[in-house]
PDB file with one MODEL, atoms N, CA, C and O in Angstrom:
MODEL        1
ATOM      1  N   UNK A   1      -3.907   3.401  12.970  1.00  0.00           N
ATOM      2  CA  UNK A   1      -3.215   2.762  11.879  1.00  0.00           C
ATOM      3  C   UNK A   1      -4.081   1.624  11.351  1.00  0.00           C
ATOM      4  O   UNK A   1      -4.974   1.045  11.969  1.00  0.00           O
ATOM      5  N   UNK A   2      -3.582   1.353   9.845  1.00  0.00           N
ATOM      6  CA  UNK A   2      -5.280   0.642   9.440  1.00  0.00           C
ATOM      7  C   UNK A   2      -4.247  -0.832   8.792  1.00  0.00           C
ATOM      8  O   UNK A   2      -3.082  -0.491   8.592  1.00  0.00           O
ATOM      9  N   UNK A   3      -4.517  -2.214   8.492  1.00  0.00           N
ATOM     10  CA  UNK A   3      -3.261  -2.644   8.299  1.00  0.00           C
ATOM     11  C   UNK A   3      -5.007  -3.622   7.200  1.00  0.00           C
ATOM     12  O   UNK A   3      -6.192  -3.395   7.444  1.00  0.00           O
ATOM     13  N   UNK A   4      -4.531  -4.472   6.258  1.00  0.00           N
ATOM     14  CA  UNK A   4      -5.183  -5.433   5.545  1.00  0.00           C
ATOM     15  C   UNK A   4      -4.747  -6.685   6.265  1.00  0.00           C
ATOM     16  O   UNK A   4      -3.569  -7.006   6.420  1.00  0.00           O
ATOM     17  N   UNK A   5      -6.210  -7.637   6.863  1.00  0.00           N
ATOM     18  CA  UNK A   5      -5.365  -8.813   7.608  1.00  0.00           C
ATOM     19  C   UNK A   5      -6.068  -9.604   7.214  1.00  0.00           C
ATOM     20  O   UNK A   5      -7.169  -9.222   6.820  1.00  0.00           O
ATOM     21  N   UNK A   6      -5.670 -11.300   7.143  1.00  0.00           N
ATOM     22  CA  UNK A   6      -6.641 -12.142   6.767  1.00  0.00           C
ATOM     23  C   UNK A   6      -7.066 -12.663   8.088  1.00  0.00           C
ATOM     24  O   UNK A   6      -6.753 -12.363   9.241  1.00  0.00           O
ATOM     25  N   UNK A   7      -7.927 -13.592   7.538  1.00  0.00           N
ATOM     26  CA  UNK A   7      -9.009 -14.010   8.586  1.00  0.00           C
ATOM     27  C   UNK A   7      -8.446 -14.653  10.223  1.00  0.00           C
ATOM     28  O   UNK A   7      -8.981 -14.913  11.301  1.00  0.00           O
ATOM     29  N   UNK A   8      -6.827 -14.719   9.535  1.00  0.00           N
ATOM     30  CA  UNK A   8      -6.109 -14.858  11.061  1.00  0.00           C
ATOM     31  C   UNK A   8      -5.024 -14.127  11.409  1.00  0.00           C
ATOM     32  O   UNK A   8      -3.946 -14.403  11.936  1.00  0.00           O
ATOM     33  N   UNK A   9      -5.581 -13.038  10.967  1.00  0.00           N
ATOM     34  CA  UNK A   9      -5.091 -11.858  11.615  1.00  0.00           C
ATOM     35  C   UNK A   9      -3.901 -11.473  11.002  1.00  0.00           C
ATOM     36  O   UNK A   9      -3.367 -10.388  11.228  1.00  0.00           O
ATOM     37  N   UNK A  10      -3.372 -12.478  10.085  1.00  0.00           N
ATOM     38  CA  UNK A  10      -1.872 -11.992   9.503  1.00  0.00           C
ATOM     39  C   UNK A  10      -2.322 -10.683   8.588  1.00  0.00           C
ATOM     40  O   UNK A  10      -3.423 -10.528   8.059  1.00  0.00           O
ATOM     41  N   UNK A  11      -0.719  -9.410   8.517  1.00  0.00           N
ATOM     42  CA  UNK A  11      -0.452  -8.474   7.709  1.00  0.00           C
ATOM     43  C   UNK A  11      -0.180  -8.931   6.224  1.00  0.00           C
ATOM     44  O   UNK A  11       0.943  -9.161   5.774  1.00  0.00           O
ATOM     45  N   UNK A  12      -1.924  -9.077   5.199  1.00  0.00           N
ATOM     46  CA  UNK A  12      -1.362  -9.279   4.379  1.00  0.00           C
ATOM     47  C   UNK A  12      -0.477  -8.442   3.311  1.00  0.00           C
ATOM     48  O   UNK A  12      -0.601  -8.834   2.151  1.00  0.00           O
ATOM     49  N   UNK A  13       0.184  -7.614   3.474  1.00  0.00           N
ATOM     50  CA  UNK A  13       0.644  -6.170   2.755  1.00  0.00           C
ATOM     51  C   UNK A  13       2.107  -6.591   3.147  1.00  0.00           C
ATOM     52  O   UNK A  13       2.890  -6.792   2.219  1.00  0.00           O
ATOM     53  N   UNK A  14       2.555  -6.745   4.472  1.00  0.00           N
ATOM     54  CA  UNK A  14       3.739  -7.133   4.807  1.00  0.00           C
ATOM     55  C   UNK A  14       4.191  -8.443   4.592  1.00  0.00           C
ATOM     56  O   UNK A  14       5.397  -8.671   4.493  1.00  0.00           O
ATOM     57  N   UNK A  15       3.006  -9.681   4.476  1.00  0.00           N
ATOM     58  CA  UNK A  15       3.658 -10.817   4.137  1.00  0.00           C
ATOM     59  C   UNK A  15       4.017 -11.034   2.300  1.00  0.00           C
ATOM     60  O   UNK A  15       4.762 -11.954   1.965  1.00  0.00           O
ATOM     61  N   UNK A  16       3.453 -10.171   1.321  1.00  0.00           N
ATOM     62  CA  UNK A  16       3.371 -10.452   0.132  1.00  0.00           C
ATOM     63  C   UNK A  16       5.012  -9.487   0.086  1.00  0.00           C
ATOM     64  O   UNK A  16       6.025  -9.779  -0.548  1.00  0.00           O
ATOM     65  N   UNK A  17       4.845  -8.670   0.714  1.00  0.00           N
ATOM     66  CA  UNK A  17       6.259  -8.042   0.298  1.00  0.00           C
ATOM     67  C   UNK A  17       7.548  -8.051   0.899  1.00  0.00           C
ATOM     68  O   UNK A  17       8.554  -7.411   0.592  1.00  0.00           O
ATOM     69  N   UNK A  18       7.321  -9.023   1.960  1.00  0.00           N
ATOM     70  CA  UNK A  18       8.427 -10.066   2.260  1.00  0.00           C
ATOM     71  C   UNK A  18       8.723 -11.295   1.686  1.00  0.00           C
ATOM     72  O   UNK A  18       9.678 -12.062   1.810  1.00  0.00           O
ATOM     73  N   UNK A  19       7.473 -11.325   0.886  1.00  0.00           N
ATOM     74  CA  UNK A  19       7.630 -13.336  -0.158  1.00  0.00           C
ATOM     75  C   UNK A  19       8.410 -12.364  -0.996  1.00  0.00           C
ATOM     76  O   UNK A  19       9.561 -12.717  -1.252  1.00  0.00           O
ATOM     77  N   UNK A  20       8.045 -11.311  -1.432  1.00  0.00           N
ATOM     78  CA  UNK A  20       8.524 -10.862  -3.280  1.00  0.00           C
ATOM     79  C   UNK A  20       9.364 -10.086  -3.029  1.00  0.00           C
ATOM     80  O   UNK A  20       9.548  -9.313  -3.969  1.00  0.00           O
ATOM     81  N   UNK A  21      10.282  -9.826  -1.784  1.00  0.00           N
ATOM     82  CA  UNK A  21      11.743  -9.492  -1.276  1.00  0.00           C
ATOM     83  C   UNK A  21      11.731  -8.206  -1.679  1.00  0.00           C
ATOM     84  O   UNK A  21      12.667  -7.590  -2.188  1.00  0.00           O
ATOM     85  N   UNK A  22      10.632  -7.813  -1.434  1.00  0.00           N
ATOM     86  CA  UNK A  22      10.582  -6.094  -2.064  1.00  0.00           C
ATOM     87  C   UNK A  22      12.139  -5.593  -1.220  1.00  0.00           C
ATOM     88  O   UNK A  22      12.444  -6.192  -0.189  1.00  0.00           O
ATOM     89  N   UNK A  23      12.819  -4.751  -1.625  1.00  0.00           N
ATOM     90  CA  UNK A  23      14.315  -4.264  -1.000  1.00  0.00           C
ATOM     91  C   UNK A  23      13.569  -3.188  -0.039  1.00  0.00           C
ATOM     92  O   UNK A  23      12.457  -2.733  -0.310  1.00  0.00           O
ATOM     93  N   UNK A  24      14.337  -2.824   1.153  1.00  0.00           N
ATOM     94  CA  UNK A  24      13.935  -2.313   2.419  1.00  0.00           C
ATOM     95  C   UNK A  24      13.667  -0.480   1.807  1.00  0.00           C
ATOM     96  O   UNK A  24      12.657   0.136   2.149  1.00  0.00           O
ATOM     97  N   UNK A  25      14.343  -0.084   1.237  1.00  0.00           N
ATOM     98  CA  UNK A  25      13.946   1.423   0.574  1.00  0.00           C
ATOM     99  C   UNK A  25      12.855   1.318  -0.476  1.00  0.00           C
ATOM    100  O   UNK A  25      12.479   2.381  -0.969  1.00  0.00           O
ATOM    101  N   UNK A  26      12.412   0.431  -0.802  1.00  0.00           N
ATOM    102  CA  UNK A  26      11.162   0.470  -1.790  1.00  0.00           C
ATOM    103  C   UNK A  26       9.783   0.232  -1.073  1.00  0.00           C
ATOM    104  O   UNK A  26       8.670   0.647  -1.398  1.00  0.00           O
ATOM    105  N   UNK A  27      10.236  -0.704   0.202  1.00  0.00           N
ATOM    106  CA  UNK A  27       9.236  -0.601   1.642  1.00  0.00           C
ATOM    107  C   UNK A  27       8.595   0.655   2.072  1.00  0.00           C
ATOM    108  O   UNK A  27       7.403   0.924   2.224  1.00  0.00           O
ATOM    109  N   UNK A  28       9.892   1.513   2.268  1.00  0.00           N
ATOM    110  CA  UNK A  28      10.386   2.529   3.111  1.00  0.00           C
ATOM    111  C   UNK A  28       9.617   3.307   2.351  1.00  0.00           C
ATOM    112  O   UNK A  28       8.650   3.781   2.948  1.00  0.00           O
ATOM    113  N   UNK A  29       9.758   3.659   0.965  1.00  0.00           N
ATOM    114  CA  UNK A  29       8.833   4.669   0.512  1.00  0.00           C
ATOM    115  C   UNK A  29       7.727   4.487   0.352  1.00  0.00           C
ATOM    116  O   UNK A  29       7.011   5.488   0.341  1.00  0.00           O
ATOM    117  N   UNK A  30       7.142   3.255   0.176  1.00  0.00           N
ATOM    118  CA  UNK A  30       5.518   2.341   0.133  1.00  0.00           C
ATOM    119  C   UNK A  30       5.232   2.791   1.545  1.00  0.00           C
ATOM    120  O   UNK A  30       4.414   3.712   1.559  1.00  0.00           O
ATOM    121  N   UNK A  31       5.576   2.492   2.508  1.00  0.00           N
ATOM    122  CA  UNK A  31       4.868   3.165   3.941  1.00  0.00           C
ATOM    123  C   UNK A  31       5.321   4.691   3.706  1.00  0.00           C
ATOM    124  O   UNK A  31       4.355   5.417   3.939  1.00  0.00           O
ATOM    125  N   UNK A  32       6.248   5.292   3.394  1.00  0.00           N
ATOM    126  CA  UNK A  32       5.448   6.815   3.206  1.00  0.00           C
ATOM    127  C   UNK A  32       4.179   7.296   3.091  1.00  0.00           C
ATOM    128  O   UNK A  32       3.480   7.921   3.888  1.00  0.00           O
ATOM    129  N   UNK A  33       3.955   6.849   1.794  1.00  0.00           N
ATOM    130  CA  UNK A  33       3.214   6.898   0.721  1.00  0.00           C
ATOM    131  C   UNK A  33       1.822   6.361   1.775  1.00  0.00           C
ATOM    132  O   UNK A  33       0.913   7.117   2.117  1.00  0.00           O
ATOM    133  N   UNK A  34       1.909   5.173   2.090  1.00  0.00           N
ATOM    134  CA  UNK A  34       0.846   4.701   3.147  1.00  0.00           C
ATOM    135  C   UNK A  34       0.295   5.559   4.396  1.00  0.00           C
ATOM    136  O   UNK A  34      -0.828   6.020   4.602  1.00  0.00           O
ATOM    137  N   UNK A  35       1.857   5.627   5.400  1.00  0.00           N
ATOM    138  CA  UNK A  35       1.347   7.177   6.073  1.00  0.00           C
ATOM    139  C   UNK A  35       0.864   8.486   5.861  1.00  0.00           C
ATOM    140  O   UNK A  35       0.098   9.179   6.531  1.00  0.00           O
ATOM    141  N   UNK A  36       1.426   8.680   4.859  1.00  0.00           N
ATOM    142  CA  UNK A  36       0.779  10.414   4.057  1.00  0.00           C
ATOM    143  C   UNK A  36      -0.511  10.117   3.822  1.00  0.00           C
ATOM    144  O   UNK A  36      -1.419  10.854   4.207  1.00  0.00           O
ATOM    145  N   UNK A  37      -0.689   9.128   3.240  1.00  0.00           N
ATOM    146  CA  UNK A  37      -2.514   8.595   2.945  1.00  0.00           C
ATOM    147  C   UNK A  37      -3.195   8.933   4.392  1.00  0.00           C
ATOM    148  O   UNK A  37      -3.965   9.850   4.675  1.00  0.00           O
ATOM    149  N   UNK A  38      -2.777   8.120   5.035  1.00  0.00           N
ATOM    150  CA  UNK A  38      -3.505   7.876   6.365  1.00  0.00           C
ATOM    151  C   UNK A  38      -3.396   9.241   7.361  1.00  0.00           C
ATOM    152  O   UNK A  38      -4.210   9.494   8.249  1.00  0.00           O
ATOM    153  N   UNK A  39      -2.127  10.128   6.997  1.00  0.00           N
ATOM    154  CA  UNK A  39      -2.422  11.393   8.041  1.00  0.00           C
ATOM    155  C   UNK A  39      -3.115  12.469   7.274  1.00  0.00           C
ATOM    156  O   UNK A  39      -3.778  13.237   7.971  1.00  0.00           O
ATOM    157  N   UNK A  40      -3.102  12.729   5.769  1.00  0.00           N
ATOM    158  CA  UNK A  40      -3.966  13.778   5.380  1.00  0.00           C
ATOM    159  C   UNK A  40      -4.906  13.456   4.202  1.00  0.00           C
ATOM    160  O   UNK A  40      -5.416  14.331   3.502  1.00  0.00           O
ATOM    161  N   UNK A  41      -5.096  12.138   4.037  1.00  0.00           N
ATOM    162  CA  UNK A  41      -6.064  11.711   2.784  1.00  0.00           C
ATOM    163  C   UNK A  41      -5.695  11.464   1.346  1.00  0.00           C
ATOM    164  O   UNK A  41      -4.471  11.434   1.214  1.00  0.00           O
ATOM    165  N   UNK A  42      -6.055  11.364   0.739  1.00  0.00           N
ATOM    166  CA  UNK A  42      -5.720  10.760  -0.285  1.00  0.00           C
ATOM    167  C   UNK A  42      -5.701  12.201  -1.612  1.00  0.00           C
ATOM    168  O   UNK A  42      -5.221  12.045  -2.734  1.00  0.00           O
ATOM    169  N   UNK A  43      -6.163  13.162  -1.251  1.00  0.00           N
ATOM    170  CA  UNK A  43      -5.738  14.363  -2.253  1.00  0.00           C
ATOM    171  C   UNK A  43      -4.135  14.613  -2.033  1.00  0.00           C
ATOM    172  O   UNK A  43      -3.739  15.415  -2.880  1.00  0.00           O
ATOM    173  N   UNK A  44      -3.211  14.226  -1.259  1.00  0.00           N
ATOM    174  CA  UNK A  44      -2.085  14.436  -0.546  1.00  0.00           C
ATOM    175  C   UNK A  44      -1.224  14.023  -1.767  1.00  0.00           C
ATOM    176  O   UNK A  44      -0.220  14.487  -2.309  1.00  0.00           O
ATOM    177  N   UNK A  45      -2.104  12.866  -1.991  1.00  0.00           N
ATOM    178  CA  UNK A  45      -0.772  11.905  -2.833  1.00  0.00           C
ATOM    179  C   UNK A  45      -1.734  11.744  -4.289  1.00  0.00           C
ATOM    180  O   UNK A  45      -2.385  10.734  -4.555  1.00  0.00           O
ATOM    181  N   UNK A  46      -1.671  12.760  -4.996  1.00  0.00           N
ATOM    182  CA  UNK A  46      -2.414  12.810  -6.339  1.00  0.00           C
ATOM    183  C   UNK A  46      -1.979  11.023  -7.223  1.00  0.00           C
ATOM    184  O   UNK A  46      -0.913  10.486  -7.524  1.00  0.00           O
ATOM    185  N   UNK A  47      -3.158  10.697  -7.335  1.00  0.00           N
ATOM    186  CA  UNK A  47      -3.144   9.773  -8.357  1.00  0.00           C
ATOM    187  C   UNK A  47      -2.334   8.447  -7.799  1.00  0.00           C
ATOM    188  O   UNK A  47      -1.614   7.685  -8.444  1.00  0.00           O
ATOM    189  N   UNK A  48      -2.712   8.408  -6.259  1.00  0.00           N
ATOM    190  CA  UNK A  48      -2.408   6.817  -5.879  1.00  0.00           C
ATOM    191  C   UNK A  48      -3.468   6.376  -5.226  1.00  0.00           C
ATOM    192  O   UNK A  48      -3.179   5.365  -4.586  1.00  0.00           O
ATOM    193  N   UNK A  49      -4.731   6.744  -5.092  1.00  0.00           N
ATOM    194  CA  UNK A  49      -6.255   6.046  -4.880  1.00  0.00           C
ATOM    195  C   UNK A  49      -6.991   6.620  -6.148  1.00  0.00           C
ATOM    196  O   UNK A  49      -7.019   7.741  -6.656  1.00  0.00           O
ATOM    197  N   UNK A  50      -7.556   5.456  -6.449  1.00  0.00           N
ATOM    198  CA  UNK A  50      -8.308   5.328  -7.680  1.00  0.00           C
ATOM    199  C   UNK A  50      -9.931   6.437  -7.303  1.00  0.00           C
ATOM    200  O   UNK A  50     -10.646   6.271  -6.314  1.00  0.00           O
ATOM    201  N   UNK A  51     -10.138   7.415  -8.308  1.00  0.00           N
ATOM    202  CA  UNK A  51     -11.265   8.260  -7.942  1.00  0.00           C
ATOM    203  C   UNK A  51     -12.207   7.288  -7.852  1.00  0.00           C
ATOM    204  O   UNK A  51     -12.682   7.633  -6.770  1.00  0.00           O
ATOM    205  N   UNK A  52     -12.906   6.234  -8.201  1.00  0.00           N
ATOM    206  CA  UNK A  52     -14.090   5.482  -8.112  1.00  0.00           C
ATOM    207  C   UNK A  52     -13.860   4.644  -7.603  1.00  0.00           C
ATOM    208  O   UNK A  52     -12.830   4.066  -7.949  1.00  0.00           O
ATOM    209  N   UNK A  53     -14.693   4.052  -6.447  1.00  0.00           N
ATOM    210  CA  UNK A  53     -14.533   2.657  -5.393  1.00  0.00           C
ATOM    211  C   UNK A  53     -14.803   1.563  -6.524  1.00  0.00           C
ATOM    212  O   UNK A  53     -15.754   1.569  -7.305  1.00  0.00           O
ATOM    213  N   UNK A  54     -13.905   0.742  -6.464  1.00  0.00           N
ATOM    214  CA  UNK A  54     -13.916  -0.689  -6.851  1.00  0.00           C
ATOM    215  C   UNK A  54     -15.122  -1.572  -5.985  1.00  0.00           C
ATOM    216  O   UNK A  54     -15.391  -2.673  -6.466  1.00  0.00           O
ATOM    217  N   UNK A  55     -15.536  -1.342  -5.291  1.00  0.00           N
ATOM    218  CA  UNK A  55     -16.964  -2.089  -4.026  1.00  0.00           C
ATOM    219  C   UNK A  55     -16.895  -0.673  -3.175  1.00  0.00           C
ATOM    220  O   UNK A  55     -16.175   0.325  -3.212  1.00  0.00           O
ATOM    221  N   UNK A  56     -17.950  -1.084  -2.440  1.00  0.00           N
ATOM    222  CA  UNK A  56     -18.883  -0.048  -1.301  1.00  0.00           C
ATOM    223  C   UNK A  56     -17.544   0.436  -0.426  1.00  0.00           C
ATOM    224  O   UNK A  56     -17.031  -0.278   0.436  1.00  0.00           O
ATOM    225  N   UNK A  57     -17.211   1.354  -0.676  1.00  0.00           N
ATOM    226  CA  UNK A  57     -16.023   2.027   0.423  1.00  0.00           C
ATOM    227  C   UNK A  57     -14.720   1.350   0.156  1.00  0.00           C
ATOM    228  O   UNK A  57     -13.843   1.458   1.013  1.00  0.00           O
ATOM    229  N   UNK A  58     -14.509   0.728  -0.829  1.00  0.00           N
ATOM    230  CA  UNK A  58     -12.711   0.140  -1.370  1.00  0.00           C
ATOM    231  C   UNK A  58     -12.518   0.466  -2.428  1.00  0.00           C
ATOM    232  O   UNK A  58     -13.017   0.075  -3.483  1.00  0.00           O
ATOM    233  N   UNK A  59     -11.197   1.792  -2.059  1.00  0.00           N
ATOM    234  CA  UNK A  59     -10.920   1.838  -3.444  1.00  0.00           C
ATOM    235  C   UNK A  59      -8.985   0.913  -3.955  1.00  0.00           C
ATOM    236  O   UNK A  59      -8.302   0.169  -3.252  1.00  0.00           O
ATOM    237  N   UNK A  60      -8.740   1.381  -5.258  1.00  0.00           N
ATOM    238  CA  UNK A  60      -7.624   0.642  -5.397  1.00  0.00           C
ATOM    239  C   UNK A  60      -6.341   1.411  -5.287  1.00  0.00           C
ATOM    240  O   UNK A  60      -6.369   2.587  -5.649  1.00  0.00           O
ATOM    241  N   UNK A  61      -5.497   1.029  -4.948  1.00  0.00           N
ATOM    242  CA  UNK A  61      -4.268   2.303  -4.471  1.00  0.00           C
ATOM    243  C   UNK A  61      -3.086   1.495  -6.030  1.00  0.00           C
ATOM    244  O   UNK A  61      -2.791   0.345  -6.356  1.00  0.00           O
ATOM    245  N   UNK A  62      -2.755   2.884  -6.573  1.00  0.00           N
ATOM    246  CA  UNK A  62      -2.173   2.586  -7.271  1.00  0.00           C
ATOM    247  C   UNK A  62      -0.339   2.235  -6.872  1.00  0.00           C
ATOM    248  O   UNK A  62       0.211   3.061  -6.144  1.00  0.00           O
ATOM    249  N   UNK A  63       0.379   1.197  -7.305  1.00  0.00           N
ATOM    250  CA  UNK A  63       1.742   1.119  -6.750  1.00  0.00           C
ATOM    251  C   UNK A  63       2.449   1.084  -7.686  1.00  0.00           C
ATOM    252  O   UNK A  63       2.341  -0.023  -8.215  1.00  0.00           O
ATOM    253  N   UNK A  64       3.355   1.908  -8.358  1.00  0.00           N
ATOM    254  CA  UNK A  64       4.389   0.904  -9.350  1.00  0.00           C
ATOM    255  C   UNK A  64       5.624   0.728  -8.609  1.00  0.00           C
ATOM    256  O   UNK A  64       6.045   1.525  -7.770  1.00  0.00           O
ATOM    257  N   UNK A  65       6.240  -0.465  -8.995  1.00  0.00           N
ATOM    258  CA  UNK A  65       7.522  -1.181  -8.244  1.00  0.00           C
ATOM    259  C   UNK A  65       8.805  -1.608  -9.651  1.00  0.00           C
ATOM    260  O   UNK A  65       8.701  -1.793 -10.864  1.00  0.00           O
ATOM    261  N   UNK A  66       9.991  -1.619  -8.627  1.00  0.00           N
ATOM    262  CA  UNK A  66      10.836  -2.332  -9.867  1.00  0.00           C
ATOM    263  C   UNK A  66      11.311  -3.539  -9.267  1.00  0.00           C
ATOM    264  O   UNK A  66      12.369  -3.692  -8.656  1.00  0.00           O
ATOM    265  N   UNK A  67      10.230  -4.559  -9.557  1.00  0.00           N
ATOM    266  CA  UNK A  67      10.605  -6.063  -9.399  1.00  0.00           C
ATOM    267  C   UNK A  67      11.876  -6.503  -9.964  1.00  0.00           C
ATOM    268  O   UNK A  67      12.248  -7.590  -9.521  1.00  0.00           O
ATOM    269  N   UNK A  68      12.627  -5.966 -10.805  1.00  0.00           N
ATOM    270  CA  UNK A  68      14.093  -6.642 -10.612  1.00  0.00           C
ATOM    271  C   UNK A  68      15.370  -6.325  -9.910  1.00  0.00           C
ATOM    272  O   UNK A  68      16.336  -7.065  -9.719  1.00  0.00           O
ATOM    273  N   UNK A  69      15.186  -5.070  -9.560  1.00  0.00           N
ATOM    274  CA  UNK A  69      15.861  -3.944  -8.451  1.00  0.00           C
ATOM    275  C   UNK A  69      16.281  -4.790  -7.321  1.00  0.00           C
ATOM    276  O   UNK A  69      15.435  -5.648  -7.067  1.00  0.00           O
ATOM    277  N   UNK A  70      16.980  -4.809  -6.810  1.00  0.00           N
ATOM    278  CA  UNK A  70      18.064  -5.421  -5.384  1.00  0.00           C
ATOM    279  C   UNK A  70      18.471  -4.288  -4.418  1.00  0.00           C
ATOM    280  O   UNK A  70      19.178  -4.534  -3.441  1.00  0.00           O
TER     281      UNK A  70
ENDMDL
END
């Protein structure tokens, strides 16, 4: 399992979407979406990693959200 952490180790993926109260089923399908990546690659989930790396081996994962949703 691969997680984004800063330099002290915090989950930054889980702390931004606990500040911005993402609702627990919009989580729920964001780690789908995260696991399906991570168990069969990114052809799995058409058109949520960007075809061209943004830097040497990072690319950008596309998300849309409904920030006013509860």
């Amino acid at each position: 399992m691969y997680f984004f952490l800063s330099q002290r180790g915090e989950n930054v993926i889980k702390d931004w979407l606990m500040r911005e109260r993402v609702p627990k089923d919009q989580v729920a399908a964001f780690q789908d979406k995260i696991d399906t990546l991570e168990l069969s690659g990114p052809e799995m989930v058409p058109g949520f990693i960007t075809e061209t790396p943004v830097a040497r081996d990072v690319y950008k994962m596309k998300v849309k959200g409904n920030k006013g949703r509860k």
